[in-house]
C-alpha positions in Angstrom: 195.5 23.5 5.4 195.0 26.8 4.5 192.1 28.5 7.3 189.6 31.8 6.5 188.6 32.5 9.9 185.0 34.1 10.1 184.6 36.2 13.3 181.2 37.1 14.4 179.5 34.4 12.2 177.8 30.9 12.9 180.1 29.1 10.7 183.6 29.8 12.5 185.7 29.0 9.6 186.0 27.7 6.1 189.5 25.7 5.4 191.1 24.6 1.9 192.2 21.0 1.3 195.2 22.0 -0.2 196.9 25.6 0.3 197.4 26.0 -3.6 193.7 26.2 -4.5 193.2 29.6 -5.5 196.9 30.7 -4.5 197.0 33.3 -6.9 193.5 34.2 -7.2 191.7 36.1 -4.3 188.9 36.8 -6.2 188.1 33.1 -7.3 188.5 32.3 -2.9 186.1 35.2 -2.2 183.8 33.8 -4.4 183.7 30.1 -3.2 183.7 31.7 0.4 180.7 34.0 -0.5 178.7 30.8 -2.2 179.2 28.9 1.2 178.1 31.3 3.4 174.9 31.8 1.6 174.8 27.5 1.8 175.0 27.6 5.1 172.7 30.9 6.0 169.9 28.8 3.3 170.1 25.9 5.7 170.9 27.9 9.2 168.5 25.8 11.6 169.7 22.4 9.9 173.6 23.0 10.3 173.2 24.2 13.8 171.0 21.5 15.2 173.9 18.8 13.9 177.0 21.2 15.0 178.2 22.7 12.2 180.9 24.9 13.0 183.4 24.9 9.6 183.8 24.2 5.9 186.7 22.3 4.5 186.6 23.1 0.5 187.9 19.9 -1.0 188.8 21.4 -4.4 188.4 24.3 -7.1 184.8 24.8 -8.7 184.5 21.9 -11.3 182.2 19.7 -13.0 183.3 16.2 -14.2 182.9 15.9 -18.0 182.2 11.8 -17.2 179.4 12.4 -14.8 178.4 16.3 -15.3 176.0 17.8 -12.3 173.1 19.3 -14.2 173.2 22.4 -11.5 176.7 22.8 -12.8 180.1 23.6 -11.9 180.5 23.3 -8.3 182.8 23.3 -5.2 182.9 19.9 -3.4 182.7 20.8 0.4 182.9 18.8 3.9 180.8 20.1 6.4 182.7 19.3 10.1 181.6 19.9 14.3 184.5 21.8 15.9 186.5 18.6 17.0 186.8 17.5 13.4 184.1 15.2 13.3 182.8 14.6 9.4 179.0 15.7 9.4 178.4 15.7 5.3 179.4 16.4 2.3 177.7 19.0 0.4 178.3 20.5 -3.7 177.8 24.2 -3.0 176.9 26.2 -6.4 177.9 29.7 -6.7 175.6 32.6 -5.8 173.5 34.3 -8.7 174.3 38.4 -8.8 171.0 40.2 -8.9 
């Protein structure tokens, strides 16, 4: 499991599934990355009262044509306490540039 390591913020890391999502495409990672750390900052108080400490992206951004999200395309992500427990599972939509 690939690991972004996120020194000096709340959320202490975000990890991918699978090491191939976003190989090739650092921009597409730094996106997904930016969009869950504004998830997180949005819901600060909430994720640190149940011991959130890292993100575990479970796929690329996507949208299933057989049962579309009317938010859009999104990145399925596990939310996780620092000895692995499973807290929730979140879509996290990407950030809107101003």
């Amino acid at each position: 499991m690939f690991r972004t390591a996120l020194l000096n913020y709340p959320l202490k890391a975000i990890r991918w599934f699978r090491e191939d999502i976003y190989k090739n495409s650092p921009e597409l990672r730094t996106e997904a990355e930016t969009a869950i750390k504004k998830f997180y900052d949005n819901n600060k108080e909430n994720m640190e009262r149940r011991g959130v400490t890292e993100a575990i992206v479970k796929g690329a951004k996507h949208n299933d044509p057989r049962n579309p999200d009317p938010k859009g395309e999104h990145w399925t992500v596990e939310l996780i306490k620092e000895d692995g427990e499973f807290v929730t599972k979140r879509h996290v939509y990407p950030t809107e540039e101003k």
